[in-house]
C-alpha positions, 0 to 999 in steps of 0.5 A, spaced: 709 405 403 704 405 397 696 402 397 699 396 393 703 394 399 699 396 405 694 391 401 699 385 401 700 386 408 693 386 409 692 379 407 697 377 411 691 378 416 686 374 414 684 368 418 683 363 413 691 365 411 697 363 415 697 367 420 702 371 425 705 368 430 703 371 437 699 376 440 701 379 447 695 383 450 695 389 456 689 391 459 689 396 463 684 402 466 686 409 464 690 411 469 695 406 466 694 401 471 694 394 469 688 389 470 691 383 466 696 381 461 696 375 456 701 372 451 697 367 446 699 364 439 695 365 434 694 358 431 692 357 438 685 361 438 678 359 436 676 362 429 671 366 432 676 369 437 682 370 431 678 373 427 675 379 431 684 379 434 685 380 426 680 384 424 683 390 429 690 389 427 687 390 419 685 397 422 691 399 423 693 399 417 687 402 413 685 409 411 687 415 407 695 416 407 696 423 410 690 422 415 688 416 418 696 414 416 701 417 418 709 415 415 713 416 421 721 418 420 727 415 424 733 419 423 740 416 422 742 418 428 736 415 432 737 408 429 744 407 432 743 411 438 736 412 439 732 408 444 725 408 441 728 405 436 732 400 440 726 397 443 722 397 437 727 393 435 728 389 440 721 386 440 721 385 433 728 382 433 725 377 438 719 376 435 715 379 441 719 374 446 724 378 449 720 380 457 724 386 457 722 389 451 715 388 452 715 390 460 718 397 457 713 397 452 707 396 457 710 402 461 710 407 455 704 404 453 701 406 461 705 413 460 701 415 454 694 412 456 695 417 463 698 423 459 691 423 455 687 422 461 691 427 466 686 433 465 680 430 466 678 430 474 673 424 476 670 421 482 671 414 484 665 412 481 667 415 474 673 413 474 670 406 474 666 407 469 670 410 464 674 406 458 679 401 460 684 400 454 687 393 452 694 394 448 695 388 443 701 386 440 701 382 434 708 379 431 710 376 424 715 373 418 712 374 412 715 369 407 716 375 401 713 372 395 718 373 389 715 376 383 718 377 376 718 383 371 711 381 369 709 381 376 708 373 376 710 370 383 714 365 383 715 362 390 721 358 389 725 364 387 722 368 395 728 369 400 726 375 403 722 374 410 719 381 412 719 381 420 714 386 422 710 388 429 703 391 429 701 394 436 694 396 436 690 401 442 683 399 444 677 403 448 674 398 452 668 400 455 662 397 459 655 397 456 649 396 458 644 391 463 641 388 457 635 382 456 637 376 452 634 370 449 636 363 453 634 358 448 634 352 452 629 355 457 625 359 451 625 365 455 629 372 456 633 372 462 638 379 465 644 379 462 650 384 466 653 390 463 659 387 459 666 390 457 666 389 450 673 392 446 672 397 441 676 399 434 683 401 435 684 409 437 691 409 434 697 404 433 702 402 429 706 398 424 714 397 424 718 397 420 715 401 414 715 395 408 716 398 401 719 395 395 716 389 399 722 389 404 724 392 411 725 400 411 727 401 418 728 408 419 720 408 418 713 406 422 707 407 419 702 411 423 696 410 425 689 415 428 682 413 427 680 421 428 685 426 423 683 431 428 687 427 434 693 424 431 694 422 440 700 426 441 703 423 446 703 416 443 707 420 437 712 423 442 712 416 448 713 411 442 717 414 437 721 420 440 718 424 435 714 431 435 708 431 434 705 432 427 700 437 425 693 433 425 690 433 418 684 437 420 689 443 422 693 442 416 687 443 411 685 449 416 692 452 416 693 452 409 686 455 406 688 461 412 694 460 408 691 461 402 686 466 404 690 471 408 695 471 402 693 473 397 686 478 400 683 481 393 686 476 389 682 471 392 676 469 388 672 462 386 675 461 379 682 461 383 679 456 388 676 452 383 682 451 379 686 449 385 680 444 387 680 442 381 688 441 380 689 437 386 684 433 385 686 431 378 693 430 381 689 425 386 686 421 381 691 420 377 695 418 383 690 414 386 690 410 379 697 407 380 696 403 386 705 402 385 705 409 386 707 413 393 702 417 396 702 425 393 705 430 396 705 437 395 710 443 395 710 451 396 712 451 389 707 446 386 702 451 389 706 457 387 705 454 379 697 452 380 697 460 382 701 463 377 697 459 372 691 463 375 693 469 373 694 471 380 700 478 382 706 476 383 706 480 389 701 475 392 704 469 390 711 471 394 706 473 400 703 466 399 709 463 399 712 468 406 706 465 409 707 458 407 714 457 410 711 461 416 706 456 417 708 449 415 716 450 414 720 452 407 721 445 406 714 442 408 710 437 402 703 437 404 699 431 402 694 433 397 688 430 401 689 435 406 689 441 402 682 440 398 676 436 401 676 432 393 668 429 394 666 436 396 665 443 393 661 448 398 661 455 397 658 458 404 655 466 405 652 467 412 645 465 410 647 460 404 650 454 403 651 451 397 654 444 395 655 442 389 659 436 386 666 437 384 666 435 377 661 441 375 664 446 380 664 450 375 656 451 374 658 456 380 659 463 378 659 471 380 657 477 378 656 484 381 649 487 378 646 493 380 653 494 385 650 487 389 655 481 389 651 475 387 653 468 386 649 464 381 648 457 379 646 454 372 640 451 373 638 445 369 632 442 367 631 438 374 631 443 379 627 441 386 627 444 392 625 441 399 624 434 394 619 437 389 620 438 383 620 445 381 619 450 374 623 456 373 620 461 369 621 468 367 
């Protein structure tokens, strides 16, 4: 999927728009035991209410690609055989009707909700108090507007209908006692503690919608910590391992990077790596058709020869590379540089500097001492106070 098509799914769920059909909802502890469960048709709700249920399907489909959404594959094998695959497809063929089907789901829902709680011990009066979780289900059939070559619709000529389903996984937690204002008496009076629903932890879309139609053989992701991808969601649902958590994926490559080429590794080589991803970001980012960037060992491998870098380190980086993420492995970008941030650290140092004047950074050895310099400018302030440099 590319943000063009994530954005046209998004509209979908505005409420002023024609909405989805149904919403199905779980409440349960997170033991997994159920406290409720509900079915409401969409048309049905208040505005107020439509527009909160919306509002957390929208945020299954917001982030960055690679990070917070996560493309999500079925193999050809598990479309015919697999039952992950068949149960998805069951709900979405039903159109969230079939009580078997969304049974099961609860079920792998509870397993997940229980496997990521099991190692925390808690008395009765912790568990009480510890966050609920309400698991929604969202179903709908998007008439596709056709669109011609110049990208103009013409809804005469639309005959594709994009069935999809949104599931979304929400913390529900109790707040605080709190006084509120009673108008018809003019006074504040006690309100009990209430459970109010929080933004979804993680979710999912399926199918994938590319080119504006169905792709089945994929779902797409979604994780509201890149540190915490919810592996048992990922293995539970989808019957796929688990994938590396961006947060790792950008450690594990800058120790890739790090321990292969040792001497060699220098700011100017990290700067210009920086600065290459970023620019093949921005340039793809542009291009709001464009799939999503991903990077191979040998896009790397390039950036480093440019670099000046021995032959000898770049085939240790590319050792490590497969010894780390697989020979085959593409990496999206955003998880290879952290694109609005520059820091160069010693044990006592920090320094940030923005990206696109990285290059003001600099080192030289004096007097056998390494030191990093800064091209000062004529605006310096230290602490907020504007200061000279003199000679």
């Amino acid at each position: 999927m590319n943000q063009k098509e994530l954005s046209e799914l998004k509209r979908r769920l505005n409420p002023d728009k024609r909405n989805p059909s149904v919403i199905r909802g779980c409440y349960m502890t997170n033991l997994g035991e159920r406290i409720a469960e509900f079915s409401k048709p969409v048309y049905s709700l208040p505005m107020e209410e439509n527009e909160k249920y919306m509002a957390i399907f929208k945020k299954v489909l917001t982030g960055s690609f690679g990070q917070s959404l996560l493309p999500v594959d079925f193999s050809a094998q598990q479309v015919m055989e697999g039952e992950e695959h068949a149960l998805l497809s069951a709900l979405r063929e039903s159109a969230l009707t079939d009580g078997d089907a969304v049974e099961q789901l609860w079920q792998k829902a509870a397993e997940c909700i229980r496997s990521e709680h099991a190692h925390e011990a808690q008395s009765i009066d912790e568990a009480q108090k510890a966050a609920h979780y309400l698991v929604l289900l969202l179903h709908d059939g998007y008439d596709v507007p056709y669109k011609d070559s110049n990208d103009e619709i013409d809804r005469e000529r639309s005959s594709t209908v994009f069935h999809y389903i949104l599931m979304a996984v929400c913390p529900v937690k109790q707040g605080k006692d709190a006084l509120y204002y009673l108008p018809a008496d003019q006074d504040f009076h006690n309100r009990s503690a209430d459970w109010i629903v929080g933004a979804p932890e993680t979710g999912f879309l399926f199918p994938a919608f590319e080119e504006r139609s169905a792709n089945i053989y994929q779902a797409l992701y979604y994780t509201k910590s890149n540190g915490d991808p919810h592996e048992a969601f990922m293995q539970i649902l989808f019957g796929n391992e688990p994938l590396m958590p961006a947060v790792q994926q950008k450690e594990t490559f800058q120790a890739v990077l790090e321990e292969a080429l040792e001497e060699e590794c220098s700011i100017g080589v990290i700067q210009s790596v920086h600065d290459t991803v970023c620019s093949m970001i921005e340039e793809r980012k542009a291009d709001k058709t464009a799939q999503p960037l991903n990077l191979t060992k040998g896009d790397v491998k390039t950036m480093l020869e440019s670099c000046g870098i021995s032959e000898e380190k770049q085939t240790a980086f590319e050792e490590k590379y497969d010894q780390s993420f697989g020979s085959f492995a593409e990496l999206p970008a955003v998880n290879m540089v952290t694109p609005k941030r520059f820091q160069v650290e010693t044990a006592s140092v920090s320094i940030k500097v923005d990206p696109a004047h990285s290059d003001l950074v600099q080192t030289r050895i004096i007097d056998g001492k390494c030191y990093i310099m800064v091209l000062a400018d004529d605006n310096v302030r230290v602490n907020g106070v504007s200061v000279r440099i003199r000679e």
